[in-house]
C-alpha positions as CSV (number, residue, x, y, z in Angstrom):
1,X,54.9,9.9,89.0
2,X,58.1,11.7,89.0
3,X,57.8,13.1,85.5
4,X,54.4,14.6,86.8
5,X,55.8,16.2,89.7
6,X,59.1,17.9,87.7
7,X,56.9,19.0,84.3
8,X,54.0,19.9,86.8
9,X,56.5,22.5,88.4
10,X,58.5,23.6,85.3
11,X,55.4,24.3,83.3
12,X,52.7,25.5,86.2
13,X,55.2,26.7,89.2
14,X,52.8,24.9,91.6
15,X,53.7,22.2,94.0
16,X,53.0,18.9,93.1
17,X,51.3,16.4,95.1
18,X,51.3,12.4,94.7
19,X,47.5,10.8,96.0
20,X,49.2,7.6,96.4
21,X,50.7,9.2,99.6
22,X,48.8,12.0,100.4
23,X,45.0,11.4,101.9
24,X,42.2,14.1,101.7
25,X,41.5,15.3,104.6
26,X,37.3,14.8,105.6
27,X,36.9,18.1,107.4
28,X,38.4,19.8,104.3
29,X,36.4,17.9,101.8
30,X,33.2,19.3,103.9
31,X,33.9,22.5,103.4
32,X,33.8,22.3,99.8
33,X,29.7,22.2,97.8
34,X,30.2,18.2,96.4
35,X,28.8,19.5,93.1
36,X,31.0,22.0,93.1
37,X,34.3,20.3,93.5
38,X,32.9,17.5,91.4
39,X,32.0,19.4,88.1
40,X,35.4,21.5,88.6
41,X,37.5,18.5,89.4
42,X,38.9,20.0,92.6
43,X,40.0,18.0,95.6
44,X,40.2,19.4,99.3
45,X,43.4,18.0,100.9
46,X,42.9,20.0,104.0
47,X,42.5,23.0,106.1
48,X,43.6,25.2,108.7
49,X,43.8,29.3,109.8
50,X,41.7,30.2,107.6
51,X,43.0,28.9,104.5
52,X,42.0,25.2,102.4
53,X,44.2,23.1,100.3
54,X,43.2,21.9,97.1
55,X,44.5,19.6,94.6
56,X,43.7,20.6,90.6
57,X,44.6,18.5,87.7
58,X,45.5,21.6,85.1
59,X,45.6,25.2,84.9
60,X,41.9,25.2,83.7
61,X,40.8,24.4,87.0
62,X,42.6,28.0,88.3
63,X,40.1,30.4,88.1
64,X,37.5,27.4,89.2
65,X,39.7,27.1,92.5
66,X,40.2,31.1,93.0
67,X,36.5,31.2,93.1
68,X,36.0,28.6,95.5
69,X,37.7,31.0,98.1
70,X,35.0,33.8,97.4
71,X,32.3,30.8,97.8
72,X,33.5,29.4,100.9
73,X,35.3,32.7,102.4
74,X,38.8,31.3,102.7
75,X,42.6,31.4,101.3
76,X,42.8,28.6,98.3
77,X,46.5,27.0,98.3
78,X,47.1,25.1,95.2
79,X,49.0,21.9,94.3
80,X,48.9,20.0,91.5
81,X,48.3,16.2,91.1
82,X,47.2,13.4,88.7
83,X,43.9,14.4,86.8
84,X,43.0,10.9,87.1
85,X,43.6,10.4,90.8
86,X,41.4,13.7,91.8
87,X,39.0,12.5,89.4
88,X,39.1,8.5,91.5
89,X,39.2,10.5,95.4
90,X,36.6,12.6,94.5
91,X,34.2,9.8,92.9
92,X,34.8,7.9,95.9
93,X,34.4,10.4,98.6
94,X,31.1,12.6,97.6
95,X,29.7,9.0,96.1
96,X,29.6,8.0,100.2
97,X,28.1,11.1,100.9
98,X,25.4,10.5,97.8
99,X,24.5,7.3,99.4
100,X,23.9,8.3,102.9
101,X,21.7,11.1,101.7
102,X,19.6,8.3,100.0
103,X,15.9,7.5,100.9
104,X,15.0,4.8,103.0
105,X,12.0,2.5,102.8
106,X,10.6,4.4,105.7
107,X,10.7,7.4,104.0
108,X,7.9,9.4,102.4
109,X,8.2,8.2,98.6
110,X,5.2,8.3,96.4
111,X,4.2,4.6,95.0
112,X,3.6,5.0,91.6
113,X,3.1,2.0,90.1
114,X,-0.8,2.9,90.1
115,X,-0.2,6.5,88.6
116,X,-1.7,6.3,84.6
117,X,-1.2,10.4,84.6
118,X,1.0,11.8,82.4
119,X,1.9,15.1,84.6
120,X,1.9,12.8,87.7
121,X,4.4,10.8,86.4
122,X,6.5,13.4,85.2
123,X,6.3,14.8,88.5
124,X,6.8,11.7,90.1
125,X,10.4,11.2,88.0
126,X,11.4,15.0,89.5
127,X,10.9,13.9,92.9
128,X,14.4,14.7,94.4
129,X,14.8,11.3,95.9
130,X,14.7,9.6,92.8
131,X,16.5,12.2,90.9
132,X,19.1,11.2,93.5
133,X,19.1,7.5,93.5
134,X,19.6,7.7,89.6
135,X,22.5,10.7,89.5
136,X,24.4,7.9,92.7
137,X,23.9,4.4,90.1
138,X,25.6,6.2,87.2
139,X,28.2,7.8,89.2
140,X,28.5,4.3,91.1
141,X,28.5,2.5,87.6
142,X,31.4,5.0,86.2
143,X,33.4,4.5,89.2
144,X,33.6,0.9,89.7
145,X,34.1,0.2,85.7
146,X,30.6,-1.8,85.3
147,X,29.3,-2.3,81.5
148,X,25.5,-3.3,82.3
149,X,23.1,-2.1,85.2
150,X,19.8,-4.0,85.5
151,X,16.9,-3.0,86.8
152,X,14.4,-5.5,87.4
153,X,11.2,-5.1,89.4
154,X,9.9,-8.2,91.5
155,X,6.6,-8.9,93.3
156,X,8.0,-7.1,96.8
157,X,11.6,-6.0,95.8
158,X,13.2,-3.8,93.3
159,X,16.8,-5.1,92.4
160,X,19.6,-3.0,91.0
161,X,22.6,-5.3,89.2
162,X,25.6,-4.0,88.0
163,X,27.9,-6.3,85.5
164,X,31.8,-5.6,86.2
165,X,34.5,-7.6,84.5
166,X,31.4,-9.8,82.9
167,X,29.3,-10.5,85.7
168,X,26.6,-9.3,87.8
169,X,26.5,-8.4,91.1
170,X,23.4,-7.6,93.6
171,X,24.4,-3.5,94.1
172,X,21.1,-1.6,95.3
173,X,17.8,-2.3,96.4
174,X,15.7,0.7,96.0
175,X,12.1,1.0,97.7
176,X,9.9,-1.2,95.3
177,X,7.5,1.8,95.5
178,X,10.0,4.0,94.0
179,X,9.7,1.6,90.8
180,X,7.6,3.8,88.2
181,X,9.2,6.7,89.3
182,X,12.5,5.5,88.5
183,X,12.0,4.2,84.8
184,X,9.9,7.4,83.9
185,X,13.4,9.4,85.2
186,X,15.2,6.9,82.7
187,X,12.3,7.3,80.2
188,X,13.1,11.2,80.0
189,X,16.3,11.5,80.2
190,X,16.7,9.0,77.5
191,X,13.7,10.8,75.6
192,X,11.6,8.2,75.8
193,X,7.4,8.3,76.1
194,X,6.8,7.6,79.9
195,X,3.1,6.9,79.3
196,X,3.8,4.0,77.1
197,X,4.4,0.7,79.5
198,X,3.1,-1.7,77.3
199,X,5.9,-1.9,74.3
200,X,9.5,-2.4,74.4
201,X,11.4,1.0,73.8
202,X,15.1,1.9,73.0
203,X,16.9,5.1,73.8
204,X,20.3,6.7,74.6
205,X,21.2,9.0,77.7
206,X,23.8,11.3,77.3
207,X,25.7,12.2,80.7
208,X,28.5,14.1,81.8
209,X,29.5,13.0,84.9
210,X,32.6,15.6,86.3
211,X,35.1,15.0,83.5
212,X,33.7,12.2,81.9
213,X,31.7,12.3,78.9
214,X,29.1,8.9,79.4
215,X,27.0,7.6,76.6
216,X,24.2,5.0,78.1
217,X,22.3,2.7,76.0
218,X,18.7,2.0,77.6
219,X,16.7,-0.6,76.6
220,X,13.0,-0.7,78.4
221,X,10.9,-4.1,78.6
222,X,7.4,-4.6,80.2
223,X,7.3,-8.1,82.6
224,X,4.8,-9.2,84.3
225,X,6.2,-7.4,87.4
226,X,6.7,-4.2,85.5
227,X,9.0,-2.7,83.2
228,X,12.4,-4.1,83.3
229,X,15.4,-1.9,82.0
230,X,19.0,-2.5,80.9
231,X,21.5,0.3,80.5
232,X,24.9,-0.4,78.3
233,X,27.5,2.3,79.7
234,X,30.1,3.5,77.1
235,X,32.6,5.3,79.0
236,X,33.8,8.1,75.8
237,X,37.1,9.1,78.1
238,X,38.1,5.5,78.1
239,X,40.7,4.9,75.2
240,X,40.7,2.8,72.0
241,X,43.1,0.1,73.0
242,X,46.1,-0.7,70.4
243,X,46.4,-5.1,69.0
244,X,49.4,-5.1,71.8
245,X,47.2,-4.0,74.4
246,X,44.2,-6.8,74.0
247,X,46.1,-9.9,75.5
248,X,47.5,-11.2,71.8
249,X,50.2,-13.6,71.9
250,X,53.5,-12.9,69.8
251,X,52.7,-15.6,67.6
252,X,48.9,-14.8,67.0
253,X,50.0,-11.0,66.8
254,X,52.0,-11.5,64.4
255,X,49.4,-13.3,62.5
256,X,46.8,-10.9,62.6
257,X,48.7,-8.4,61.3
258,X,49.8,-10.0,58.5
259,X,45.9,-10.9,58.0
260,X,44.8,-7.2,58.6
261,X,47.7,-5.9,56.0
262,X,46.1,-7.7,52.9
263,X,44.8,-5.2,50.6
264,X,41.4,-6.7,49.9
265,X,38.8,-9.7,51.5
266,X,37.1,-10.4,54.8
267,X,38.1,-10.6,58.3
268,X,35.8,-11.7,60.4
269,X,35.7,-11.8,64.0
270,X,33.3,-14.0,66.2
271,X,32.1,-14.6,69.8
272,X,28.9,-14.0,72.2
273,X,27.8,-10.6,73.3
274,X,29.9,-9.1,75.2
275,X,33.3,-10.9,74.1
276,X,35.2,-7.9,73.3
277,X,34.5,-7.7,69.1
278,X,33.9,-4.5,68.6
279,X,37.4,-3.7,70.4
280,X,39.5,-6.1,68.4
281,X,38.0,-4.2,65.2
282,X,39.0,-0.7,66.2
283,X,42.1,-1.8,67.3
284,X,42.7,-3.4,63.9
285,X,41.5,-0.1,61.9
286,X,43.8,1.6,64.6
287,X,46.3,-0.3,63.2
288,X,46.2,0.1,59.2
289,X,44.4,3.7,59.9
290,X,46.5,6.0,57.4
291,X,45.3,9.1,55.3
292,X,45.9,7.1,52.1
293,X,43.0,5.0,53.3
294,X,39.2,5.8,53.1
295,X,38.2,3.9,56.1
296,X,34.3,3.8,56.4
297,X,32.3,1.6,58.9
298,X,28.8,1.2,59.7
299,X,27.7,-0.1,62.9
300,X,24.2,-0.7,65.8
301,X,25.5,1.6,67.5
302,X,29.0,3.3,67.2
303,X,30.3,2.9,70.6
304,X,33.8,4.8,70.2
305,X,34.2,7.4,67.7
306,X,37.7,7.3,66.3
307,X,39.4,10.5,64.6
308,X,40.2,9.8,60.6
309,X,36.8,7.2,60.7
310,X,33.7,7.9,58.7
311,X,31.0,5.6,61.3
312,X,27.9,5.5,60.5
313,X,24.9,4.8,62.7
314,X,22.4,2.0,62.0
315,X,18.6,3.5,62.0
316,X,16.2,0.8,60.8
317,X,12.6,3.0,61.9
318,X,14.1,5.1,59.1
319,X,15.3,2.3,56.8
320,X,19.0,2.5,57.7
321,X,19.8,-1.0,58.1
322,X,23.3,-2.9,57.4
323,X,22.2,-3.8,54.4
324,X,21.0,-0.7,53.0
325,X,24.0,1.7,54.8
326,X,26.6,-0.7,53.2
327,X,25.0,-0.5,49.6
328,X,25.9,3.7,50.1
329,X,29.3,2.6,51.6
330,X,30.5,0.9,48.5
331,X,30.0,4.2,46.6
332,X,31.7,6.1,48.8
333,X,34.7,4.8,47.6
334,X,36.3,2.9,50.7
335,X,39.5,1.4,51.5
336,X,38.3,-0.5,54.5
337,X,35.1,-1.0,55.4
338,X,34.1,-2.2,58.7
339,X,30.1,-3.7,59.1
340,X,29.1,-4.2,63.0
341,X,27.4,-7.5,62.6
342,X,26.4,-10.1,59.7
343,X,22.6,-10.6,60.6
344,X,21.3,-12.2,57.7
345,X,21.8,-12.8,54.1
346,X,21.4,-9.6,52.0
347,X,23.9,-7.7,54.4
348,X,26.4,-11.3,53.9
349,X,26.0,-11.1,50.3
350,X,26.8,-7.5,49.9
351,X,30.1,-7.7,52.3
352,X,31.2,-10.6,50.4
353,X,31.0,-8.8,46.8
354,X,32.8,-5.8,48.4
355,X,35.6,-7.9,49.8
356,X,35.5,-9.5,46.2
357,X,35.9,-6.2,44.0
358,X,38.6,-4.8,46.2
359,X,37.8,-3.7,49.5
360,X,39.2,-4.8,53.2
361,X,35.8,-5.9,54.9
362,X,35.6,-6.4,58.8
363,X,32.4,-7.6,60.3
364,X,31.5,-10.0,63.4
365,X,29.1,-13.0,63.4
366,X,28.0,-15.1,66.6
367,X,29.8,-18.4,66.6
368,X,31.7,-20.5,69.0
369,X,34.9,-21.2,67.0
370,X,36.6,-19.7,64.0
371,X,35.8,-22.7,61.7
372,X,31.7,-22.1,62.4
373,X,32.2,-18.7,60.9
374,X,32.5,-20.6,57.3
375,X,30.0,-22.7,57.6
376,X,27.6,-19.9,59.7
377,X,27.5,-18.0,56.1
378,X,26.8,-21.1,54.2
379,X,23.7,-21.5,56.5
380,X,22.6,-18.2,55.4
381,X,22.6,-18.5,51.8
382,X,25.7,-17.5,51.0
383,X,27.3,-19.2,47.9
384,X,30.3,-21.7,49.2
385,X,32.7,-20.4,46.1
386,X,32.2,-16.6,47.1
387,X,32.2,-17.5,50.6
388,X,35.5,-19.1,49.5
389,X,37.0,-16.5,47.9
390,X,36.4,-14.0,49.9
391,X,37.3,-15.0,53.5
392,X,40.9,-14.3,54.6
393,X,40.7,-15.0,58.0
394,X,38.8,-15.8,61.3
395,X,39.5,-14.4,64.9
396,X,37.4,-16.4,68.0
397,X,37.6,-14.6,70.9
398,X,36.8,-14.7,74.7
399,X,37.0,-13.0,77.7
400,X,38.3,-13.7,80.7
401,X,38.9,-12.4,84.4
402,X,42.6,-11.8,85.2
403,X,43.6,-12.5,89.2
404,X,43.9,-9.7,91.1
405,X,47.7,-8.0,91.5
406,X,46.6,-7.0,94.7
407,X,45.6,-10.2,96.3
408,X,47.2,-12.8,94.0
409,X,48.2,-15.9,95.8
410,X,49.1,-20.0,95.0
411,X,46.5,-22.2,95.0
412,X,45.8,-25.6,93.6
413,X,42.9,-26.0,91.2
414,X,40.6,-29.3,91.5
415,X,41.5,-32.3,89.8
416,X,38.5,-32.0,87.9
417,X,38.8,-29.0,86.4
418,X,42.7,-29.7,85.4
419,X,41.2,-32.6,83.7
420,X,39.2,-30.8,81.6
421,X,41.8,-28.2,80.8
422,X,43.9,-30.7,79.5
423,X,46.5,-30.4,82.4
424,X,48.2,-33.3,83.6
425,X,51.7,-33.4,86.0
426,X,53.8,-33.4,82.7
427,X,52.7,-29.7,82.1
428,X,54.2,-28.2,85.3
429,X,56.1,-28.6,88.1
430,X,54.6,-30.4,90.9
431,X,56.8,-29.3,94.0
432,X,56.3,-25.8,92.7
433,X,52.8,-25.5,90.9
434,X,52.5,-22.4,88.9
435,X,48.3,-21.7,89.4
436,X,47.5,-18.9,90.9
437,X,44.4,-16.8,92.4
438,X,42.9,-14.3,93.6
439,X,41.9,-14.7,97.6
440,X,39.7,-11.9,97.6
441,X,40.5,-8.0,98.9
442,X,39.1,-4.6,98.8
443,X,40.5,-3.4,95.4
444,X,38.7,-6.3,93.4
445,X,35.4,-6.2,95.5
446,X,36.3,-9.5,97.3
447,X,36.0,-11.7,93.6
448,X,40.0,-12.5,93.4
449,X,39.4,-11.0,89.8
450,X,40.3,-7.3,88.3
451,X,40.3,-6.3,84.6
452,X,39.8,-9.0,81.5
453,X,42.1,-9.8,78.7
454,X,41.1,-11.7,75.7
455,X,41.7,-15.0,74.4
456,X,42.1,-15.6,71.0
457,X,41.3,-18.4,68.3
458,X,43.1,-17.1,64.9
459,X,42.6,-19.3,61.7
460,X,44.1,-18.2,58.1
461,X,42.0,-19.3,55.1
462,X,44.7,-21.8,53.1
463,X,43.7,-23.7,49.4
464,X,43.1,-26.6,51.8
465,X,40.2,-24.8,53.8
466,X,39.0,-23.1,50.3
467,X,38.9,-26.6,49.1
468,X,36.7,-27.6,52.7
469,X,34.8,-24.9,52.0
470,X,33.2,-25.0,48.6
471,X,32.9,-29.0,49.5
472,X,30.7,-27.6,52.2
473,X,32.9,-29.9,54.5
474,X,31.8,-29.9,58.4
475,X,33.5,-27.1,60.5
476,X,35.2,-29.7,63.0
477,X,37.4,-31.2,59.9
478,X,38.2,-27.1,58.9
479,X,38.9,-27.1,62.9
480,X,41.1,-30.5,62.4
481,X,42.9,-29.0,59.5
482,X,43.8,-25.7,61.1
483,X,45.0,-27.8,64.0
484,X,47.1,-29.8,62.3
485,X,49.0,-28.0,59.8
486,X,47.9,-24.0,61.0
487,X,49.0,-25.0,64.4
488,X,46.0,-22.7,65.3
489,X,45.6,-22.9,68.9
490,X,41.7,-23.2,70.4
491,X,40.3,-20.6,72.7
492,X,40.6,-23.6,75.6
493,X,44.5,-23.9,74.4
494,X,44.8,-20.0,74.9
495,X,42.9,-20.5,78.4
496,X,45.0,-23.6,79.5
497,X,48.6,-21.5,78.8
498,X,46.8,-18.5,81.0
499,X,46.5,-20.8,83.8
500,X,49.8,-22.2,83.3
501,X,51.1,-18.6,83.6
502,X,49.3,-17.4,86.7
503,X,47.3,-14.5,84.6
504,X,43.6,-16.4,85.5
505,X,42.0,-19.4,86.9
506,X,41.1,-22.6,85.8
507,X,37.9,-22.2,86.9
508,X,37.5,-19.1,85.2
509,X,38.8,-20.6,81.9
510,X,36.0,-23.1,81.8
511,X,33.6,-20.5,82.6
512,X,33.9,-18.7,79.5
513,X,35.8,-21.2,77.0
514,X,34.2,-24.5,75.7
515,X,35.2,-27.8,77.0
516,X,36.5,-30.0,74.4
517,X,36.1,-33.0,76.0
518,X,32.1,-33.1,75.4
């Protein structure tokens, strides 16, 4: 925080101030309009005689804070701090003030799940209650790092769920009234027809949310208690992490990047939604990003847009599927190419050719292990001597919870679950047991967990597993092979040493890895 402080005074020749130590100060942060010090990034520190403190994050904010004065009729002293701190204070002090000004179920709010009018509805979405509700769950969302909100409409309740760190969490519980009127807001923001309740429909809502840039994925479904909707937040300010960043072990980093550095075949990368795919693969193309390469990638939908990267979007209402994108991607005379997902045959066979005549290919598939992968293209069609040829390696991966730093403490896990990690005495010290949790604190929401890191499941594609393959042998004797002579460790191995090491629980290691004791 020191190098801030001195290059904040060289450069600017205002004060610095550190938000670790310093609090804002309430009656200061009153005095300022929220949306005002929220779209301009300015924090009130405090005030006194006439004259307010404020906290700016760059020179660009300058003529944003001289204003201020004019608006508010005082003296504007200026300090500089951490962009990213304002940006934290003031998401967490105006989003208090957001909530209080929130409706209550005694408050006049139009039902409109009986409204079939077009206008009405549209008027109903304007309503500023609602307008409100909305702008407070994405600001919420932003803030507290969630990936998913849900909305879901029951007989008497409407439920709000956000998913942080992987799972969901009970956050709001809006008037059930206000139901229609809050999926038509979503509806037009995310351009979608608000008279149509019957059919499924897709979108995307574009928000800028004080410095943040937000892309939201909205997907609308009707139920039986009304229409359900799920929003996917991509957060564009977050940044592309590097292969050191995601969790990788020395060994299995070193690995990978040998896998990654051959000039042509497929890399493949597997897991459920949600298990962190699509940021192993642009950490890869990070990593053997040069301008000698030509590194094109088509994917449903490009989540992060990375400089030097032709993406392109998947539109199947206009016949822009995998398939058909990657058929134009071969003639655009690629390097790299990088496919989103392996859905079905025609899109396998077409990565497998390209990987064959000279091209990198990435791609994911849904499996549980790395060996599945193989036989996962065989059950699509896919010839077992192309599928042989091709394949250079196979990254499993998981996610799991880390303990939080804040409230990280020793505990002992239950037998039972030590038994099915594969922990016995021998592994550890007994008078000085290395497991560790979280007991809960404000910082991590009372869960004992903050942030994930991955586990990982890395198997090379030997003569021996080529052999396997075009035998069409079972995946668990490709999984006994790579065992035995890859030393490949399993995604439960890569949990168990986790444990061992204090970074998660074993309870939260057989949440998201597979027992192999079944």
């Amino acid at each position: 925080m020191s190098d801030i402080n001195n290059s904040s005074q060289e450069k600017y020749g205002f004060p610095f101030v550190d938000l670790e130590e310093t609090k804002p100060d309430d009656d200061a942060i009153s005095l300022v309009p929220r949306e005002y010090a929220i779209k301009h990034q300015i924090l009130p520190l405090g005030a006194k005689n006439g004259s307010i403190k404020v906290a700016i994050g760059s020179p660009e904010q300058l003529t944003a804070a001289d204003d201020l004065g004019i608006l508010i009729n005082k003296t504007v002293e200026i300090s500089i701090a951490d962009p990213n701190l304002i940006r934290d204070r003031l998401e967490a002090r105006f989003l208090q003030g957001m909530m209080s000004d929130l409706p209550t179920e005694e408050d006049a709010i139009p039902d409109g799940d009986n409204v079939d009018d077009l206008a009405d509805l549209t008027k109903l979405a304007g309503e500023a209650a609602v307008v409100q509700m909305v702008n407070v769950m994405f600001a919420q969302a932003v803030r507290d790092g969630v990936s998913d909100i849900h909305i879901e409409p029951y007989e008497k309740e409407l439920k709000v769920r956000f998913r942080v760190d992987g799972i969901l969490k009970d956050t709001m519980s809006p008037p059930r009234r206000m139901h229609a009127a809050f999926i038509s807001r979503l509806k037009i923001l995310a351009e979608l027809n608000i008279a149509e309740r019957r059919l499924p429909q897709d979108g995307r809502i574009k928000l800028t949310l004080g410095s943040r840039q937000i892309d939201v994925r909205v997907s609308i479904v009707p139920t039986v208690q009304g229409e359900r909707a799920v929003l996917r937040i991509l957060d564009k300010g977050t940044s592309i992490l590097t292969l050191e960043q995601l969790g990788m072990r020395a060994d299995t980093l070193e690995i990978m990047r040998k896998v990654i550095s051959i000039p042509y075949g497929m890399i493949l990368v597997t897991g459920p939604t949600g298990s962190g795919k699509s940021t192993t693969l642009y950490a890869a193309l990070q990593e053997i990003y040069s301008p000698e390469r030509n590194i094109l990638t088509i994917e449903d939908p490009v989540e992060y847009q990375v400089p030097g990267i032709g993406q392109i979007q998947v539109r199947a209402n206009i016949g822009l599927t995998f398939a058909n994108g990657l058929r134009s991607i071969v003639r655009q005379d690629p390097d790299v190419i990088m496919v989103g997902e392996i859905r079905d045959h025609e899109t396998a066979e077409i990565a497998i050719h390209a990987a064959l005549t000279g091209h990198l290919v990435f791609s994911t598939l849904h499996t549980n292990d790395a060996p599945s992968a193989i036989t996962r293209l065989l059950d699509m069609g896919v010839e077992p001597f192309l599928a042989a040829s091709s394949i250079v390696g196979v990254l499993a991966q998981r996610l799991i919870r880390r303990n939080c730093p804040d409230c990280v403490e020793p505990y002992m896990p239950e037998p039972d679950a030590l038994i099915a990690l594969g922990l016995n005495e021998s592994h550890y010290d007994v008078n000085n047991p290395p497991f560790r949790h979280g007991a809960g604190c404000e910082k991590c929401g009372g869960s004992g967990y903050r942030g994930r890191r991955g586990v990982y499941e890395l198997m090379t594609v030997d003569e021996e597993v080529r052999r396997m393959t075009v035998e069409r042998e079972a995946a668990s004797k490709i999984k006994d092979h790579a065992l035995k002579v890859q030393n490949m460790r399993t995604l439960l191995g890569e949990g168990r040493l986790a444990v061992l090491e204090g970074i998660s629980t074993a309870e939260e290691v057989l949440r998201v890895c597979q027992r192999e004791d079944i």
